[in-house]
C-alpha positions in Angstrom: 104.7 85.3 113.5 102.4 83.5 111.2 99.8 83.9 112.8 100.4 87.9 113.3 100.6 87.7 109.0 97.3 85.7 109.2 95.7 88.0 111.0 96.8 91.1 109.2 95.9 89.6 106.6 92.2 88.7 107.9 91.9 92.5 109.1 93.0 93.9 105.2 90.6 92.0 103.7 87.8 93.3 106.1 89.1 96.5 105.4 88.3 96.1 101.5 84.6 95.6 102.0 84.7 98.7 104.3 82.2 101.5 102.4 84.9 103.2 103.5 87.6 101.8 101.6 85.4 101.0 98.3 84.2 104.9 98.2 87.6 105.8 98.3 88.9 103.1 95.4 86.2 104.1 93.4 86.6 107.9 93.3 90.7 107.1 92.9 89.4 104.9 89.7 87.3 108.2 88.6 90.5 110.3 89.2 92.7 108.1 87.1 91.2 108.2 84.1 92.0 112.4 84.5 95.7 112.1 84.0 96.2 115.8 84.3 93.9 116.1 87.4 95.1 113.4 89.1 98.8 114.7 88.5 97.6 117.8 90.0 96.3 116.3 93.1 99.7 114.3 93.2 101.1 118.3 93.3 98.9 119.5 95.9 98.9 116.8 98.2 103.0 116.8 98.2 102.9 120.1 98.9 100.3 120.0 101.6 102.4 117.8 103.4 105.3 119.5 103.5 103.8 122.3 104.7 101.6 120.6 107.6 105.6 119.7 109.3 106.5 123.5 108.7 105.3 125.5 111.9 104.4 129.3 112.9 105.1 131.7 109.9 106.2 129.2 107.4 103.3 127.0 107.8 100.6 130.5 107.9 102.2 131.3 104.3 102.5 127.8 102.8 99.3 127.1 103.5 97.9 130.7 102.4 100.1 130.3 99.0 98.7 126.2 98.6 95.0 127.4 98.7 96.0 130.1 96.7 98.0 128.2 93.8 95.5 125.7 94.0 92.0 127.2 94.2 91.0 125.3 91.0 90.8 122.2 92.7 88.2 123.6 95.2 86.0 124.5 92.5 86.5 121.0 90.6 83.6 118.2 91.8 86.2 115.2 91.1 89.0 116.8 93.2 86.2 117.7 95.9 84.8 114.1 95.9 88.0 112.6 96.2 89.6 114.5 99.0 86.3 113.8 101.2 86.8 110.0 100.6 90.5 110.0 101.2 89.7 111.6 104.5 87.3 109.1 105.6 89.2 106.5 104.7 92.2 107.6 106.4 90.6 108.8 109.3 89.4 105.1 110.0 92.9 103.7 109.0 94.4 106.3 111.8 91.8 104.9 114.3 92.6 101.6 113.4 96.7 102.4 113.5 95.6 104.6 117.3 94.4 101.6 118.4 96.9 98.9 117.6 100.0 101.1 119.1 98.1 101.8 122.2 97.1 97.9 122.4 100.6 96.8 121.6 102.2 99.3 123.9 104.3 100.7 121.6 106.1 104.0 123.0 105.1 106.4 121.1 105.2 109.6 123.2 108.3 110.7 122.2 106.5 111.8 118.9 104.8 114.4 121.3 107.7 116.8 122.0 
């Protein structure tokens, strides 16, 4: 088991030196010092995934009223900035997670119905 930690630990480290990872930190530092936008991202994001496990009509109309209530945020750099970093760096921490279930053989297709 120590040497699972040891090399999780090895791989989080590479991670941090990931442009990835650092573009992501940085615009999250940006965001911070906006207490009231960064609240409001907290807001939106909450609600975004609540909706995303709603399905047919629900999820049409939450996600109609979330661009709605929250248009501001498309029109705000920061916010803008910050959601295209969080999505490239969780789109290489979903690789990442794709690839060490499917290596480990962990069942997982029960998720799929």
């Amino acid at each position: 088991m120590n040497e699972m930690k040891q090399l999780m630990t090895e791989l989080t480290d590479r991670l941090r030196k990931t442009n990835e990872y650092n573009q992501y930190i940085n615009v999250l530092s940006r965001l911070k010092q906006d207490p009231e936008l960064y609240a409001r991202i907290g807001d939106y994001r909450r609600r975004s995934l609540w909706i995303q496990m709603q399905e047919g009509e629900a999820f049409i109309q939450g996600n109609n009223g979330l661009q709605k209530d929250f248009a501001d945020l498309q029109e705000n750099g920061l916010a803008n900035e910050f959601f295209a970093a969080e999505h490239q760096y969780i789109a290489m921490v979903k690789e990442l997670q794709e690839q060490f279930l499917e290596g480990s053989a962990v069942e997982t297709s029960f998720l799929e119905g």
